[in-house]
C-alpha positions in Angstrom: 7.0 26.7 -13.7 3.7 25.2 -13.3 2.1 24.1 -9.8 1.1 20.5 -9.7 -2.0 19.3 -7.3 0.0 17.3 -4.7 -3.8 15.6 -4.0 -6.4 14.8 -6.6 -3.9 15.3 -9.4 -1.9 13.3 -11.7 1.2 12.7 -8.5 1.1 9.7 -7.3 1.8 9.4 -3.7 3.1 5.7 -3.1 4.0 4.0 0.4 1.9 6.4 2.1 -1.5 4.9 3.0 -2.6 8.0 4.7 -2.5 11.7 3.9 -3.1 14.0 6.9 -4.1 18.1 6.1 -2.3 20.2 8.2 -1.5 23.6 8.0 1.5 24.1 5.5 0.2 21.4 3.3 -0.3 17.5 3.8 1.6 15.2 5.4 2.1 11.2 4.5 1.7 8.7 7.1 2.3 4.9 6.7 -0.4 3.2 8.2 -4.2 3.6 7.7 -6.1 6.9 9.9 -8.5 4.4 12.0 -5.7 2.7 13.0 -4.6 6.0 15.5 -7.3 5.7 17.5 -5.8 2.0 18.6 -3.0 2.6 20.4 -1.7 5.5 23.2 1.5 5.8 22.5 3.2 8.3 20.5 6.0 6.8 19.2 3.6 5.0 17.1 2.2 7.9 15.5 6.0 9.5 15.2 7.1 6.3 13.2 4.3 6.4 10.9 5.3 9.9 9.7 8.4 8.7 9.1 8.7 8.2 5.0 10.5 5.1 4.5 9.7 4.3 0.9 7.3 7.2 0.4 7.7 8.7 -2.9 6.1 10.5 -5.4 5.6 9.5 -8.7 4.4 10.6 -12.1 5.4 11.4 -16.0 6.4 14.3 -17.1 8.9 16.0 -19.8 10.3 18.9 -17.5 14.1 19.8 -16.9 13.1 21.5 -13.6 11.3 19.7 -10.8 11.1 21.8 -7.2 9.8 20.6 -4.2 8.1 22.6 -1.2 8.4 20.7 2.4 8.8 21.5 5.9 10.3 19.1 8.0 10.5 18.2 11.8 13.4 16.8 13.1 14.7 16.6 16.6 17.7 18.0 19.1 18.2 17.1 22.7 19.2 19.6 24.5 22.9 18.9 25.0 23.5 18.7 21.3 24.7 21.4 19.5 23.0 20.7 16.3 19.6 19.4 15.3 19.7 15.8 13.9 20.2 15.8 10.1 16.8 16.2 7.9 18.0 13.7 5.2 17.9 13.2 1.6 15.8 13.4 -1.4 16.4 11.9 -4.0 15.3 11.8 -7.6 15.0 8.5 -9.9 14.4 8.9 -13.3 13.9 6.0 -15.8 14.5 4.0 -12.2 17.8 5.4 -12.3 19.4 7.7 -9.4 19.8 11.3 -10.8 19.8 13.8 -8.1 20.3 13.7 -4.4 18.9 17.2 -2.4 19.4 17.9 1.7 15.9 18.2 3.3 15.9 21.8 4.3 16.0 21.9 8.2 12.5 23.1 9.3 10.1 22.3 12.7 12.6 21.3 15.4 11.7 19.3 18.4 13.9 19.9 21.4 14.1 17.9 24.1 16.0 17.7 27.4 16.5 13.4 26.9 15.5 10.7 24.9 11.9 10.3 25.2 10.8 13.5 27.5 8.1 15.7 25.8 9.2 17.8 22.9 9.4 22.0 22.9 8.6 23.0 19.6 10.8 25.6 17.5 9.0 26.8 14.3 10.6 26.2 11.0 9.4 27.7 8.0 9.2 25.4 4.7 12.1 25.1 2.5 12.7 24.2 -1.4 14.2 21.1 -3.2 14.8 21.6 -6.6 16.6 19.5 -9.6 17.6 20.6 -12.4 19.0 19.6 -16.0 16.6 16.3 -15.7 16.8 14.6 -19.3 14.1 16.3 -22.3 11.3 14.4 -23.4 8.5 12.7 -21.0 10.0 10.4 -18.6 9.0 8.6 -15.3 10.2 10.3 -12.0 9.9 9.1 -8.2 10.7 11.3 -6.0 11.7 9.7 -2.6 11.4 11.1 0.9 13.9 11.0 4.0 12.8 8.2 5.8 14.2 9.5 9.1 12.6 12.7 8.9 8.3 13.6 9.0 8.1 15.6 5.7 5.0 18.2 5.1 4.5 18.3 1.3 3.7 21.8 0.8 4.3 22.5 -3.0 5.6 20.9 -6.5 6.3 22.1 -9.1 7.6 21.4 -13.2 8.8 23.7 -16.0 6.6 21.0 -18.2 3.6 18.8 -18.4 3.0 16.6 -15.6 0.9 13.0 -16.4 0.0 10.2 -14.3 2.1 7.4 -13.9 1.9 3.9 -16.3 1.1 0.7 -15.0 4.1 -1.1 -15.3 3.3 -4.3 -14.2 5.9 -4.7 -11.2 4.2 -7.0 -8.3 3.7 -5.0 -5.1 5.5 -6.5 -1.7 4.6 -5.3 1.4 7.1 -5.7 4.0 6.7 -5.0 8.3 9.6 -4.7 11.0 11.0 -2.8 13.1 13.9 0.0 13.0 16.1 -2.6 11.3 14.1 -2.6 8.0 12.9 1.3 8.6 16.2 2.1 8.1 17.1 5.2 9.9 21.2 5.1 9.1 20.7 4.6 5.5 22.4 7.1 3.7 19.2 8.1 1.6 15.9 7.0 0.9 16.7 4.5 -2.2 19.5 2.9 0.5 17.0 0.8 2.7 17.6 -2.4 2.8 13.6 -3.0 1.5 14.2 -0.7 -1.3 17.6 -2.2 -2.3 15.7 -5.7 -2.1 12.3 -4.6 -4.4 15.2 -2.7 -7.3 16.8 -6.0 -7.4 13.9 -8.0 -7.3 11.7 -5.7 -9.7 9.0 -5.6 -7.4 7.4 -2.3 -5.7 7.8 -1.8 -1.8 5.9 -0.9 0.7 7.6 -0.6 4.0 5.0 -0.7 6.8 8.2 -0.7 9.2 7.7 0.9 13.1 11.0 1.6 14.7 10.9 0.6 18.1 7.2 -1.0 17.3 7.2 -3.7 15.5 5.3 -5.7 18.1 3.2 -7.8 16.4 0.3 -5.6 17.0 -3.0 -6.4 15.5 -3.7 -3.2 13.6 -0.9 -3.5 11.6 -2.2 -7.4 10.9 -5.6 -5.9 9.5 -3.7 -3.2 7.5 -1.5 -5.5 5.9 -4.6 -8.4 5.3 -6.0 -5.2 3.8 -4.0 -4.2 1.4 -3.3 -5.4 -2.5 -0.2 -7.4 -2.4 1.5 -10.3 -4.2 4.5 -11.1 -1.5 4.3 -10.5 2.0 7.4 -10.3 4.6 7.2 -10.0 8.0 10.4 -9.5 10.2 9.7 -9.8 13.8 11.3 -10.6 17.5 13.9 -7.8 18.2 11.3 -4.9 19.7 10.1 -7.6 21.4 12.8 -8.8 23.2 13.7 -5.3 23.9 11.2 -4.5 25.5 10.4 -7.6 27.1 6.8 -7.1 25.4 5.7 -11.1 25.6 6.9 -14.3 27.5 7.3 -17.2 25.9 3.7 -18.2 26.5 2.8 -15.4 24.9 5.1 -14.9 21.9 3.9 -17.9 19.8 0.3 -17.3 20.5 0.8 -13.4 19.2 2.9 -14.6 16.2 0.5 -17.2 15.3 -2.7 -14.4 15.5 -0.7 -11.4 13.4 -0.1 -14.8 10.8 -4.0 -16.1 10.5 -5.2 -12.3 10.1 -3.0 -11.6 7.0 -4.1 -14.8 5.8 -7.5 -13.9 6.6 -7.0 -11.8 3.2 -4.3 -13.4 1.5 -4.4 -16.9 1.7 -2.5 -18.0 -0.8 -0.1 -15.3 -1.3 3.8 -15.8 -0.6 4.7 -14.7 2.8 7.5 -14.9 4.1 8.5 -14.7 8.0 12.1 -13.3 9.2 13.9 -13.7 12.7 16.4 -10.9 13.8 19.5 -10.3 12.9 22.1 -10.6 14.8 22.4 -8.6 18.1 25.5 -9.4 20.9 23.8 -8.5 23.8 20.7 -9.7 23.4 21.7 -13.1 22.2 21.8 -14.8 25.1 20.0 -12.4 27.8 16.5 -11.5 27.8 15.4 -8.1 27.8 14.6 -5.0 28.6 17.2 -3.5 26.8 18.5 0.5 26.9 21.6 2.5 26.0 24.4 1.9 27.9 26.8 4.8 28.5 29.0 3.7 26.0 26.1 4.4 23.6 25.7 0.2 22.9 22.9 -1.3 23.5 22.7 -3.5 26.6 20.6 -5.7 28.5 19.2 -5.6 31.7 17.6 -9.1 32.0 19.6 -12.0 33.1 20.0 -15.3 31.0 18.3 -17.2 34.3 15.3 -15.8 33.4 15.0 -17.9 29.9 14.0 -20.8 32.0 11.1 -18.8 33.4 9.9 -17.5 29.9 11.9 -14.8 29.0 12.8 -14.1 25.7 16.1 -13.8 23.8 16.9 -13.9 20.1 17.9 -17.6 20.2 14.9 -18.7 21.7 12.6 -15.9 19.4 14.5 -17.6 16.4 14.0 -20.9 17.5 10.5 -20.1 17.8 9.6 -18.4 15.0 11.5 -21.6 13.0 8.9 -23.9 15.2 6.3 -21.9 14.4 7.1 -21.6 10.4 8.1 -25.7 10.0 4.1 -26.3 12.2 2.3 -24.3 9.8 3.9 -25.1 6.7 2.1 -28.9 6.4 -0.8 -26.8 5.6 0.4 -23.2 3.9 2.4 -24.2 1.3 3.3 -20.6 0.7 4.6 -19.6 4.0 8.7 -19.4 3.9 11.2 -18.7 7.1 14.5 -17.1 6.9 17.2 -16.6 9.6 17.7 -13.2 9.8 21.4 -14.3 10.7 21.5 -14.9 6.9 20.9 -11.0 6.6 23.5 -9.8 9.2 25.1 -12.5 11.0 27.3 -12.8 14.1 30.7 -12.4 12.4 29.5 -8.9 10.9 28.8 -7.2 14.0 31.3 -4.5 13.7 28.9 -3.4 11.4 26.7 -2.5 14.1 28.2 1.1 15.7 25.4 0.9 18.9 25.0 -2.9 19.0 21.9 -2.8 17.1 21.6 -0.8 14.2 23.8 -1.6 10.8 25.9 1.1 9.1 24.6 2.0 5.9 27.2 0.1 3.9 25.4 -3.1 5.8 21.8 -2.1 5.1 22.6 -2.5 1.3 24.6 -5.7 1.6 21.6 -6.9 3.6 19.2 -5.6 0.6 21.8 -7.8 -1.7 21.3 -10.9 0.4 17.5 -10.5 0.6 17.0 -10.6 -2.9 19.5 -13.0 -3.8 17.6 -15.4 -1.9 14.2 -14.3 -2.0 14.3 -13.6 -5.7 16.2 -16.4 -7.1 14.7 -19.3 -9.0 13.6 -21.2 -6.0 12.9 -18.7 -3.4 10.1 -17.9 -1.6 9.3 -14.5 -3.9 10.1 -16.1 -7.4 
């Protein structure tokens, strides 16, 4: 076996736009470094180390591939168990040919949702896959995308090249928890990555659970960065956490839109509402867990008439907002997110919010049958 330079090497290291040293290795993070020193609050940093559609990727002809990584993952106190690391899973040829548990490393304990973390070492652990086909080959090798991942080590029983340019166009695709995709039952299950392997494009997922607020550093990442369709999925952070009135909202939405134009002007773009959510519908947030472990909200419809928003009025305003600009962008498109996961398939949504992993690839399906077909916005 043969140890292959995770930086400076032949590995490429895609939907990661940052790589961070720290002391078992490096770890990927999904937005830009300046952009940490823009915002206080640490669940945006946590988020970003998420891997959701970070893989690595490369040529080579070995029948042994092992991976070194030390995880973090977190347990409240009242659990019995840390919450699972994930999987990793191997594509070769684009096809799925091994799936590996993250080894359990770095655990985070805390007393309740939110309170700050007690830190139980881990040590790194090894992923390894074996019997891969002979001859040289193109691999990606995805990460959990609910668990930070250190990259530590890799390793081949063979030569390791570069990767080919193969041509596909590159999408680059923000939201919120809903397109990170925590519940999907591995990293090749998002709904985003269902969508680009249908579509024959290549993802990036600049998704921020619980922060997909429209903020203007993600704007100026995305204006930033090489991309030939653009998707932006917005409104249910921020009725959850009431973060704008309706005064606001439209304002906000119309800013994040002229700054990726700013660098794309002309490229497909295309602008989702939520999905559907019961109990936000029709009442404004905040929103929280309710005992029952659904999500519920603790605004009161009343409030709409003051400014308050809900998904119905987010969707209607996001549709106002899409049909205004559209006599002079020709290349901006609107889709209900309804049309994703709408209100008949709510079952599908075990806390009131998030979809099972069975519904994140059905929503994947639906994305690219209508964003890919013959006449859709990402033709």
């Amino acid at each position: 076996m043969r140890t292959v330079p995770l930086v400076g090497g032949p590995v490429e290291l895609r939907g990661a736009l940052d790589l961070e040293t720290t002391r078992a290795g490096v770890m990927p993070r999904r937005l830009p470094a300046w952009t940490k020193e823009q915002y206080q609050d640490p669940s945006v940093y946590g988020v970003t180390v998420m891997p959701s559609g970070v893989r690595l990727v490369f040529r080579t002809d070995a029948t042994v591939v092992e991976l070194d990584v030390l995880t973090s993952t977190g347990q409240l106190d009242a659990d019995p168990e840390p919450r699972p690391t994930g999987m990793l899973e191997l594509l070769v040829d684009g096809a799925l040919t091994g799936r590996r548990q993250a080894p359990m490393g770095h655990v985070l304990r805390m007393s309740e949702p939110g309170a700050e973390p007690r830190l139980i070492p881990g040590e790194p652990g090894t992923v390894r896959f074996a019997g891969l086909p002979g001859g040289m080959k193109n691999v990606e090798l995805w990460l959990p995308p609910q668990t930070p991942t250190e990259l530590v080590a890799l390793r081949a029983d063979g030569e390791v090249r570069a990767p080919l340019p193969d041509g596909r166009r590159r999408w680059v695709h923000h939201g919120s928890s809903i397109s990170h995709c925590i519940e999907a039952d591995g990293p090749t299950g998002t709904w985003p990555v269902v969508a680009a392997a249908l579509g024959g494009v290549e993802v990036i997922n600049l998704s921020l659970p619980g922060n997909g607020l429209l903020d203007p550093y993600v704007a100026r990442t995305i204006r930033d960065l090489p991309a030939d369709l653009i998707s932006l999925k917005t409104g249910i952070n921020i009725v959850g956490l009431a973060a704008f009135r309706l005064r606001t909202f439209g304002p906000a939405v119309h800013g994040f839109l002229d700054t990726i134009r700013d660098g794309h002007p002309d490229t497909p773009l295309l602008l989702i509402s939520p999905v559907s959510c019961p109990a936000v519908e029709e009442a404004p947030g905040p929103a929280t867990m309710g005992p029952d472990g659904k999500v519920t909200a603790l605004g009161a419809p009343g409030e709409v008439a003051g400014g308050a928003l809900t998904l119905t009025v987010v969707r209607a305003e996001l549709a106002r907002i899409a049909a205004a600009r559209q006599a002079h962008d020709p290349h901006l498109h609107y889709l209900d997110g309804r049309e994703l996961l709408g209100p008949d398939e709510t079952d599908d949504l075990p806390d009131g919010l998030h979809p099972t992993a069975t519904a994140y690839r059905r929503m994947g399906e639906r994305f690219a049958a209508h964003a890919f077909a013959a006449d859709g916005p990402f033709r």
